[in-house]
C-alpha positions as CSV (number, residue, x, y, z in Angstrom):
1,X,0.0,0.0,0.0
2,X,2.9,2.5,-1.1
3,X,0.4,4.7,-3.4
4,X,-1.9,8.1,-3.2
5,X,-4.0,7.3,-6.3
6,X,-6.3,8.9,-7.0
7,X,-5.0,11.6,-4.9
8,X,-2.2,13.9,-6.8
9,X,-1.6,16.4,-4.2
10,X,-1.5,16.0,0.0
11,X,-2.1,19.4,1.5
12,X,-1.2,20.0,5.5
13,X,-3.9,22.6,6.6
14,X,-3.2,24.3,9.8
15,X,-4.1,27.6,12.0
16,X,-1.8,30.0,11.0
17,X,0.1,32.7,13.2
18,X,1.9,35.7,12.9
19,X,5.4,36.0,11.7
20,X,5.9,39.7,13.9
21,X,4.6,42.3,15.9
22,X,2.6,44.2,13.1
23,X,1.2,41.2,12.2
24,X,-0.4,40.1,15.3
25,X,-3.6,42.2,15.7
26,X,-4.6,41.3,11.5
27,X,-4.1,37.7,12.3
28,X,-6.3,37.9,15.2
29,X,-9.3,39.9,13.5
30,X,-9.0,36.5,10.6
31,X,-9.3,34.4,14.0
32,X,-12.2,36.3,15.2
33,X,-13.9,37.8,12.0
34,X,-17.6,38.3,12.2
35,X,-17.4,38.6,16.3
36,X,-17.2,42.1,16.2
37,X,-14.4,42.3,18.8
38,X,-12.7,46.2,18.9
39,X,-9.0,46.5,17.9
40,X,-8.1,47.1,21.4
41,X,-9.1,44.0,22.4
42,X,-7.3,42.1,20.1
43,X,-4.2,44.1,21.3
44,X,-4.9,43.1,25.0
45,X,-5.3,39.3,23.8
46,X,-1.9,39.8,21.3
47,X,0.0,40.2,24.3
48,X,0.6,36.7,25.0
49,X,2.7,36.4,21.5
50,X,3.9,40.3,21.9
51,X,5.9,38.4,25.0
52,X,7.7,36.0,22.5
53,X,8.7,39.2,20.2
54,X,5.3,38.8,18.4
55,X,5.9,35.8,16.5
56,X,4.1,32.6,16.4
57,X,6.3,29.4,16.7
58,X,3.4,27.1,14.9
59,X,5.1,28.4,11.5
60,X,8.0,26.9,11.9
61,X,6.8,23.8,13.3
62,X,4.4,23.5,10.3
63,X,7.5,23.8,7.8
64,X,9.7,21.5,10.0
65,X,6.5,18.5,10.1
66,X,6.0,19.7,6.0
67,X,9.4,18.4,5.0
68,X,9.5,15.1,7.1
69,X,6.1,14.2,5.8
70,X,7.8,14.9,2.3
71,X,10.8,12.9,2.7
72,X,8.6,10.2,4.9
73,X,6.7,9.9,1.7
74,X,10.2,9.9,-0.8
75,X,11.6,7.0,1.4
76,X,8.7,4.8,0.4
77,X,8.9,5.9,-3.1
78,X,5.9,8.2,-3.2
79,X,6.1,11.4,-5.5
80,X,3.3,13.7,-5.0
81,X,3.2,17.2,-4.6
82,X,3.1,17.9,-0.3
83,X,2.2,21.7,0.1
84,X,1.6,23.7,3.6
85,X,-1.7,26.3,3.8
86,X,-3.3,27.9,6.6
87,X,-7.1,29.1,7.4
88,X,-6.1,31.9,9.1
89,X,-2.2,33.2,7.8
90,X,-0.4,33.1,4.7
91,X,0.2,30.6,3.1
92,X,-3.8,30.9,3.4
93,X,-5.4,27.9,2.6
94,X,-7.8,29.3,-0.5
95,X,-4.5,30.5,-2.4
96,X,-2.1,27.2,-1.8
97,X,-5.1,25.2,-3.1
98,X,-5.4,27.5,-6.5
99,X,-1.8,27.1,-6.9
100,X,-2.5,23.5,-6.8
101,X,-5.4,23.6,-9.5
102,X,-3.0,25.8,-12.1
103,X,-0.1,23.1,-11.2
104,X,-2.9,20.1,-12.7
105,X,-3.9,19.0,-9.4
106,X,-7.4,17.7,-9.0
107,X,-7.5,15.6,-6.3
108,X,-5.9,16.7,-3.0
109,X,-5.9,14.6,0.4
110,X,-5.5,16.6,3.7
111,X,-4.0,16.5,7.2
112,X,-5.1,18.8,9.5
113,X,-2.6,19.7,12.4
114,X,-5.2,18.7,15.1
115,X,-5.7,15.1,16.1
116,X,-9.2,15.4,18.0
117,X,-12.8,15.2,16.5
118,X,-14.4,18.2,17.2
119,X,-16.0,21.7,15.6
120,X,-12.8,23.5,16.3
121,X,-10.3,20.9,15.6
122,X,-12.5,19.0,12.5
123,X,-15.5,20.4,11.4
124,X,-14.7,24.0,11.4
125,X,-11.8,23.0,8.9
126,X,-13.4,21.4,6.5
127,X,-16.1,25.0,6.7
128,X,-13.0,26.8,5.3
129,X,-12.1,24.2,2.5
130,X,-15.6,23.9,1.4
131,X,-15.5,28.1,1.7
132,X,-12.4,27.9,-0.2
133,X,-13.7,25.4,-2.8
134,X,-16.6,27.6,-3.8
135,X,-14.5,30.8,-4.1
136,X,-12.4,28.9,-6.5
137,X,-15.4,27.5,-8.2
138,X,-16.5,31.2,-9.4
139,X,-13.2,31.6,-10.7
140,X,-13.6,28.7,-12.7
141,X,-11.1,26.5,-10.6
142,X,-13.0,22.6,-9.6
143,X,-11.1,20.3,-7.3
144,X,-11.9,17.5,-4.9
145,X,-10.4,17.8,-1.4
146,X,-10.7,15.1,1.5
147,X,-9.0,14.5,4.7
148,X,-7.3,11.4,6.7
149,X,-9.5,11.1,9.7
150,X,-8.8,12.4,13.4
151,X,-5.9,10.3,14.8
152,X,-5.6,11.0,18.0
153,X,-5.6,7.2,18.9
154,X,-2.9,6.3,15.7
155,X,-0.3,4.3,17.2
156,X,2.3,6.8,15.7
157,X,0.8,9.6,17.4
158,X,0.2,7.4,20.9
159,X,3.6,6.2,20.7
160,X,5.4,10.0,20.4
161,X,3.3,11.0,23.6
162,X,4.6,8.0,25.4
163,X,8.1,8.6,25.0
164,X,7.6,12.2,25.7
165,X,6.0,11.1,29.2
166,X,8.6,8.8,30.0
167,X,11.6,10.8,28.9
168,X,10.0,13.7,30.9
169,X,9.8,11.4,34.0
170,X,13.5,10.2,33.8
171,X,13.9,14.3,33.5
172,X,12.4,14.5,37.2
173,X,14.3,11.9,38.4
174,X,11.4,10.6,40.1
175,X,9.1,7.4,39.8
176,X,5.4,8.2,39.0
177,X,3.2,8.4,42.2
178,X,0.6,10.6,44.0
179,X,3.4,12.5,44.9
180,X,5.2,12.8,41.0
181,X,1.0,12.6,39.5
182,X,0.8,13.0,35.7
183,X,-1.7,15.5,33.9
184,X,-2.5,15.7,30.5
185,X,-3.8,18.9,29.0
186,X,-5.7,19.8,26.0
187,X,-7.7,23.2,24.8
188,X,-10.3,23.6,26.5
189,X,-13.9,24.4,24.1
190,X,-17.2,25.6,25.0
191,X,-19.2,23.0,26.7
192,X,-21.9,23.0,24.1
193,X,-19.2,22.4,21.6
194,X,-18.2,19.2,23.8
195,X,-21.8,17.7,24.2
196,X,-22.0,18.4,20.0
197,X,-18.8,16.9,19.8
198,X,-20.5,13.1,20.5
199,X,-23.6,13.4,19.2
200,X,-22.8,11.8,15.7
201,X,-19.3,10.7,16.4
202,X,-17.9,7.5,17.8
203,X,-17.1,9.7,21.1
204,X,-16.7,13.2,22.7
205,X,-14.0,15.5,22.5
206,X,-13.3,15.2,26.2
207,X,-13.5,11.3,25.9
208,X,-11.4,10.9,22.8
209,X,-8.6,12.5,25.1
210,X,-9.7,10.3,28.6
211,X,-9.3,6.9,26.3
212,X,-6.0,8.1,24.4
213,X,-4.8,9.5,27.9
214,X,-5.5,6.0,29.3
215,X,-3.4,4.4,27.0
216,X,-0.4,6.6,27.3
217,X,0.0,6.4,30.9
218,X,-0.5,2.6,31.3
219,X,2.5,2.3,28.5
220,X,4.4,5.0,30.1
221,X,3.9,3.0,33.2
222,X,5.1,-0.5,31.9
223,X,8.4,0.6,30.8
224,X,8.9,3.2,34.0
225,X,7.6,0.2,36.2
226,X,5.5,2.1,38.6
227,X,1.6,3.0,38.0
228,X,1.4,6.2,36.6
229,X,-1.4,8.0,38.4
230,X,-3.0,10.6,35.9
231,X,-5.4,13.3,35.3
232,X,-6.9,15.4,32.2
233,X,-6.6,18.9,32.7
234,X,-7.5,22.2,30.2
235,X,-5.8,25.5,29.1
236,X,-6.3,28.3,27.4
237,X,-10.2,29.3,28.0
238,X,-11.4,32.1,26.2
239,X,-14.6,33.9,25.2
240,X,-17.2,35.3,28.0
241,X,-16.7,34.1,31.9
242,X,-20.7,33.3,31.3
243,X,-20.0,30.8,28.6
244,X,-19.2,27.3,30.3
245,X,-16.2,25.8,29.0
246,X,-14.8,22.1,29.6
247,X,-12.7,22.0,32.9
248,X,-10.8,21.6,35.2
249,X,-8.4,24.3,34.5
250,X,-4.9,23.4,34.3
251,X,-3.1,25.8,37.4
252,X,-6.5,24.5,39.5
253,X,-5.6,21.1,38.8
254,X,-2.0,21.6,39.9
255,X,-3.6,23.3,42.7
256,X,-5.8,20.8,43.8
257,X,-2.9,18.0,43.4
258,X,-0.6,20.1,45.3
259,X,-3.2,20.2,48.4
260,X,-3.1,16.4,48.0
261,X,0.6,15.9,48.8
262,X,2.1,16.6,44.8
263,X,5.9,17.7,44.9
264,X,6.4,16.9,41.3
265,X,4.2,16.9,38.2
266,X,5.0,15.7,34.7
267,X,2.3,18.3,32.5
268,X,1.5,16.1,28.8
269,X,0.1,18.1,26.3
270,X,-1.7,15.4,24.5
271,X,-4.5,18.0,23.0
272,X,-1.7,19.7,20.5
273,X,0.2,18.1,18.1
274,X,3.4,21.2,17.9
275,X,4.7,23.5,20.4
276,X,1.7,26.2,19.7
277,X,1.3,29.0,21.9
278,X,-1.1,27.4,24.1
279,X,1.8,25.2,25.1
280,X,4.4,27.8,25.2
281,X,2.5,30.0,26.9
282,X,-0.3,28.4,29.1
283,X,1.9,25.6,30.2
284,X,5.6,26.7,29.6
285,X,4.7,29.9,31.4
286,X,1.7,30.1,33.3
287,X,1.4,26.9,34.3
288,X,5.1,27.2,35.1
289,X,4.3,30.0,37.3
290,X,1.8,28.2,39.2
291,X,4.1,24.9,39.9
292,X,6.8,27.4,41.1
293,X,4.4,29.5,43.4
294,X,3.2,26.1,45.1
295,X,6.7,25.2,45.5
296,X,6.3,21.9,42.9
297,X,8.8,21.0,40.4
298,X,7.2,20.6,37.2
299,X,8.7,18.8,33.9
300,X,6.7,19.3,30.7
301,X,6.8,16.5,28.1
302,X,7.3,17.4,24.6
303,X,4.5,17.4,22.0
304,X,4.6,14.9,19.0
305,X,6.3,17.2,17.1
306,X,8.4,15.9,14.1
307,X,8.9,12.5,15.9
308,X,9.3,9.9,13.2
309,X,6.8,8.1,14.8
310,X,4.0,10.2,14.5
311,X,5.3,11.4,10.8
312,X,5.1,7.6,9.8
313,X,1.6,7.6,11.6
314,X,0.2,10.1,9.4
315,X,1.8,9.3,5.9
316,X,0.3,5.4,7.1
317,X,-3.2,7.5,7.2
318,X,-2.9,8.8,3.9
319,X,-1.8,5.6,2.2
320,X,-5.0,4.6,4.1
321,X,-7.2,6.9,3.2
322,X,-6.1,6.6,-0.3
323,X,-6.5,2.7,-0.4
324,X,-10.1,2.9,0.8
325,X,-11.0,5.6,-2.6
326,X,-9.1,2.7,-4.6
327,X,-11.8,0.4,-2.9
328,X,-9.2,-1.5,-1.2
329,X,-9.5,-3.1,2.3
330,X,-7.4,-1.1,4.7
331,X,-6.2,-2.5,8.2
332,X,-7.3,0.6,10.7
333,X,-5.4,0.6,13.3
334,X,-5.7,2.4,16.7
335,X,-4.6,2.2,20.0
336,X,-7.2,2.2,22.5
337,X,-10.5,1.2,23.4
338,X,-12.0,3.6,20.6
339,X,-12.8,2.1,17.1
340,X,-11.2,4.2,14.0
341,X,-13.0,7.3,13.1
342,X,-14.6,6.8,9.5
343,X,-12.6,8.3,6.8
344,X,-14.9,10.5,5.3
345,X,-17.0,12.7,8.4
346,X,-20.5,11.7,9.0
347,X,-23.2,14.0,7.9
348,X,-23.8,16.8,11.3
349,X,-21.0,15.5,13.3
350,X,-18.6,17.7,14.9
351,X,-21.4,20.9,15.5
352,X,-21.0,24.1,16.9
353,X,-24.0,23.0,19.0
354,X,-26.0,19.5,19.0
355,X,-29.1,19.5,17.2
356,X,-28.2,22.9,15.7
357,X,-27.4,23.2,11.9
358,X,-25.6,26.5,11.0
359,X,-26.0,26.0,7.3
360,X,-22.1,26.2,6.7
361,X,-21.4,24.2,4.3
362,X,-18.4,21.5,5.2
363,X,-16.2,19.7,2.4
364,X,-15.1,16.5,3.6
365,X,-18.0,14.5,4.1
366,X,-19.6,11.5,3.5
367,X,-23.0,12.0,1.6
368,X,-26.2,12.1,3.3
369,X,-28.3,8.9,3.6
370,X,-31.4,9.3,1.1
371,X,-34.5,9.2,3.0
């Protein structure tokens, strides 16, 4: 299974992020266009990447995972155009896929640089490609786009966080315990998004991360020899303080742990797949802060990043996903108790809320069941 036919391009879609200060608050009115939030705002909520000289580091992660996908792909012999486009930042996404289209491409498979099943990490990407599509549509420009499905519970992906846990546990220089505890963290989302989240899907948002979480820690905890006791924490709530998001927040959790006897804490951001600024900022720095305040040492595991693992993972999804449009039987494989996602999304999953259709159209999807 070494082939992307019918697919002749694979596109890695991601957020996007500013390159310097003056580009900041424009990046943030893409993120929040439509919301009506004031300029100042936006300044007050550009501080937290003013404070790393106004420059996203997801960029540069994005370029870094770009070219091992492409040489992960040359080592097995497959040639295929591998391009990089963001919904919110240049290279944005509606422009890398017209580049494609004048290159010949007419096909194009997609990986999007979030692992979970949700409207902000699924469905609200496929809203911009089928936004996209149509805008190239006027200008006379047709192509097909689909994406690999969520793989938060590949074994490429689960295998990266394990390492990561256990190399940040040898980094303590302590055994996992209730004193050493382990908490994963993940972006927190509205709650209405999170009950949306499992209403078509094989499972929530929150309980995608509770079964891959499982997994990771009872690995982690076979090669460290000791239990790992663990908990699933959130960062980087936004929006109104009237608006219920998912929880516990991640300084009350390291609160709460410290109360219980915790000296130590290994922090395992299994909710992002690159150092973004959620993890540079909320964990690497406020979270950082909190630990040092309560007088616990704190190690932070690294995210899967460009670990061959998780690479091979993902170009093994796309040979997948591939296969399957050849009508080929595919062995799925995931870690966990969770079955595979389906590889084309099911017609309403992922909402903004359940039961509510905004009338977005969303590319990516499997067609809907004739009455």
């Amino acid at each position: 299974m070494t082939s992307l036919t019918p697919y002749d391009a694979v596109l890695l879609l991601s957020f996007g992020g500013p390159e310097k200060p003056e580009d900041v608050v424009p990046f943030l009115r893409n993120v929040t266009a439509g919301r009506g939030i004031p300029d100042s705002r936006l300044e007050e909520v550009g501080e937290h990447y003013y404070a790393f000289g106004g420059k996203s580091p997801i960029n540069d992660q994005n370029k870094a995972l770009l070219a091992a996908l492409r040489e992960d792909l040359a080592g097995r012999g497959v040639g295929i155009p591998i391009v990089w486009g963001n919904r919110n930042w240049d290279p944005y996404l509606t422009d890398v896929l017209r580049d494609l289209h004048d290159d010949g491409a007419r096909r194009v498979l997609t990986v999007v640089t979030s692992a979970y099943a949700s409207y902000s990490g699924c469905r609200q990407y496929r809203e911009n490609i089928a936004a996209s599509l149509a805008a190239l549509a006027e200008e006379g420009r047709y192509l097909d786009v689909d994406k690999i499905r969520p793989y938060f519970n590949d074994p490429g992906f689960v295998a990266a966080n394990t390492d990561a846990v256990v190399a940040a546990y040898e980094r303590l220089g302590a055994a996992p315990s209730p004193e050493a505890p382990l908490v994963f963290v993940t972006h927190s989302i509205p709650t209405p998004m999170e009950v949306a989240s499992g209403v078509v899907s094989p499972a929530s948002y929150s309980a995608q991360h509770l079964d891959v979480a499982g997994v990771i820690a009872t690995q982690a905890g076979e090669r460290l020899g000791h239990r790992v006791p663990w908990e699933l924490a959130y960062c980087s709530r936004s929006g109104t303080p009237y608006t219920p998001w998912t929880e516990p927040d991640v300084n009350r959790t390291l609160a709460a742990l410290h109360a219980d006897g915790a000296q130590q804490v290994v922090l395992a951001p299994i909710g992002f797949v690159s150092d973004h600024m959620e993890v540079i900022y909320d964990l690497d720095t406020e979270a950082k802060e909190t630990a040092e305040e309560l007088g616990m040492r704190m190690e932070r595991a690294a995210t899967a990043g460009t670990d061959p693992q998780f690479v091979t993972g993902l170009v093994d999804l796309l040979l997948e996903r591939a296969a399957a449009e050849r009508g080929e039987s595919t062995g799925r494989e995931t870690a966990g108790a969770l079955a595979p996602w389906p590889g084309a999304c099911r017609p309403g999953c992922c909402r903004l809320r359940a039961g509510v259709d905004s009338g977005v159209p969303a590319a990516c999807e499997a067609p809907t069941p004739a009455p």
